[in-house]
C-alpha positions as CSV (number, residue, x, y, z in Angstrom):
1,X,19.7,-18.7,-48.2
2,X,21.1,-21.9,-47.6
3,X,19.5,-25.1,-46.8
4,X,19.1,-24.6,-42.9
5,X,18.6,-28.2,-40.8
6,X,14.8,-28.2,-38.8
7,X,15.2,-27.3,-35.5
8,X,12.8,-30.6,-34.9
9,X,14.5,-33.9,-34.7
10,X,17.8,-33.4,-33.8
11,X,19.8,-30.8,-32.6
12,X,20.3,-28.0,-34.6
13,X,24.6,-27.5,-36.2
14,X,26.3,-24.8,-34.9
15,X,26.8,-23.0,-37.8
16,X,22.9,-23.7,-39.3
17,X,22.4,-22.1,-35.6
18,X,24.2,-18.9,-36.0
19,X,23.1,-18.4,-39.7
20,X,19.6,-18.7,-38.8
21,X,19.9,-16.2,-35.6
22,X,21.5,-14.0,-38.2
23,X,18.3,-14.1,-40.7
24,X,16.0,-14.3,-37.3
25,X,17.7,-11.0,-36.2
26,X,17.5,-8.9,-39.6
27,X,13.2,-10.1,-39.3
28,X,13.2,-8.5,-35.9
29,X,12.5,-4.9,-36.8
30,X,9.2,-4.2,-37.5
31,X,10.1,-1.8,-40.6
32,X,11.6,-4.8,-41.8
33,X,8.8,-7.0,-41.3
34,X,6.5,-4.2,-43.3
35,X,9.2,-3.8,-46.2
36,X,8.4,-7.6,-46.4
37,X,4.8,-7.2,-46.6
38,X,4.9,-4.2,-48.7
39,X,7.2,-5.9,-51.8
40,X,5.1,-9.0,-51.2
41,X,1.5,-7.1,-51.7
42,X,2.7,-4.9,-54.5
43,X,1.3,-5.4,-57.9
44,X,4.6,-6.8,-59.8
45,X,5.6,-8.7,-56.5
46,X,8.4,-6.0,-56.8
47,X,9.2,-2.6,-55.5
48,X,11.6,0.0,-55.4
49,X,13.0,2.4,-52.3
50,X,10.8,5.7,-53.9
51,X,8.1,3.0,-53.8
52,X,8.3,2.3,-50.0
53,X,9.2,5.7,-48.2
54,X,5.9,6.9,-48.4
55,X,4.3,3.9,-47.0
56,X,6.4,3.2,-44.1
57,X,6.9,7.0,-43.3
58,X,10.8,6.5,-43.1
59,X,13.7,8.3,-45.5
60,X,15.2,7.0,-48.3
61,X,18.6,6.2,-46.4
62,X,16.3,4.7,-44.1
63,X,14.5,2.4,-46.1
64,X,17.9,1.5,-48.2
65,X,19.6,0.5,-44.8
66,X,16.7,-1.8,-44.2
67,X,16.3,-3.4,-47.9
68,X,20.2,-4.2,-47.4
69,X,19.8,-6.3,-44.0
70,X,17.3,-8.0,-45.7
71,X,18.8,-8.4,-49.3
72,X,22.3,-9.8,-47.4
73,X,19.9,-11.9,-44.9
74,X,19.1,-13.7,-48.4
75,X,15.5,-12.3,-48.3
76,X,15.2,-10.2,-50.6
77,X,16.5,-9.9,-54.2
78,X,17.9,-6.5,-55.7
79,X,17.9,-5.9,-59.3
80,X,19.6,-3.1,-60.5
81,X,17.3,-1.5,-63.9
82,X,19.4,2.1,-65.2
83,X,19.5,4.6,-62.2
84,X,16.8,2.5,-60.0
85,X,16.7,-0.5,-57.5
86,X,14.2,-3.0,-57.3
87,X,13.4,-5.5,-54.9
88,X,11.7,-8.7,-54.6
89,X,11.3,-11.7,-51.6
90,X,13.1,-14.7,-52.2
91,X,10.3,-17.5,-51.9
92,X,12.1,-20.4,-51.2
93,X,14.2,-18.1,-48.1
94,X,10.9,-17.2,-46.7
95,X,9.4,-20.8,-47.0
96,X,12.6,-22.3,-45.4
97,X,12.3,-19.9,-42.3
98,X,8.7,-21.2,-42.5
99,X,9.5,-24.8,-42.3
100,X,12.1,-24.6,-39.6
101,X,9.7,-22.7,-37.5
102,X,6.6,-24.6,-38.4
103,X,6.6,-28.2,-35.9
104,X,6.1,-31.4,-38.0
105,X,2.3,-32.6,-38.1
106,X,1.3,-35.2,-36.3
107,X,1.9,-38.6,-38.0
108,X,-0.2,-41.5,-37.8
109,X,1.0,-44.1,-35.8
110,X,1.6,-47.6,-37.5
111,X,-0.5,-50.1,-35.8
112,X,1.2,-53.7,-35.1
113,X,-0.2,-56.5,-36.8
């Protein structure tokens, strides 16, 4: 995903704007939100669509629909290994969502001498 500027500070660029709603908008399914969790949480930090059916209770097609919002949102990898798919997040996606979202802490204030 590509660098997004933090909605503190200054107004946030048109297109930054619509490239974020776009990543905002593929997080706001709660399916999504659990495929996430679950390839985050599994042993190898990886997982493939037979691996996540059963856990979120969904089909196969499903599931893939899903994994390919979030794999063109940028949050997700897919690596292709013989006949299966695997997935992984993309830390530095996730962390960039989580700095735009997360207001700057408070700074000290320089005191006049």
């Amino acid at each position: 995903m590509p660098a997004i500027s933090p909605l503190v500070g200054e107004p946030i660029k048109r297109v930054d704007a619509e490239r974020l709603a776009g990543v905002l908008k593929a997080l706001a399914d709660p399916a999504r939100l659990r495929l996430l969790s679950l390839i985050q949480s599994a042993p190898e930090g990886e997982a493939s669509v037979s691996d996540l059916t059963a856990p979120l209770g969904l089909s196969q097609p499903t599931v893939s629909h899903h994994l390919r919002i979030l794999t063109e949102a940028g949050l997700l990898e897919r690596e292709k290994r013989g006949v299966w798919a695997y997935y992984s997040l993309v830390p530095s996606a996730i962390g960039a969502i989580a700095d735009l979202l997360t207001p700057p802490r408070k700074r000290p204030t320089k005191r006049a001498r």
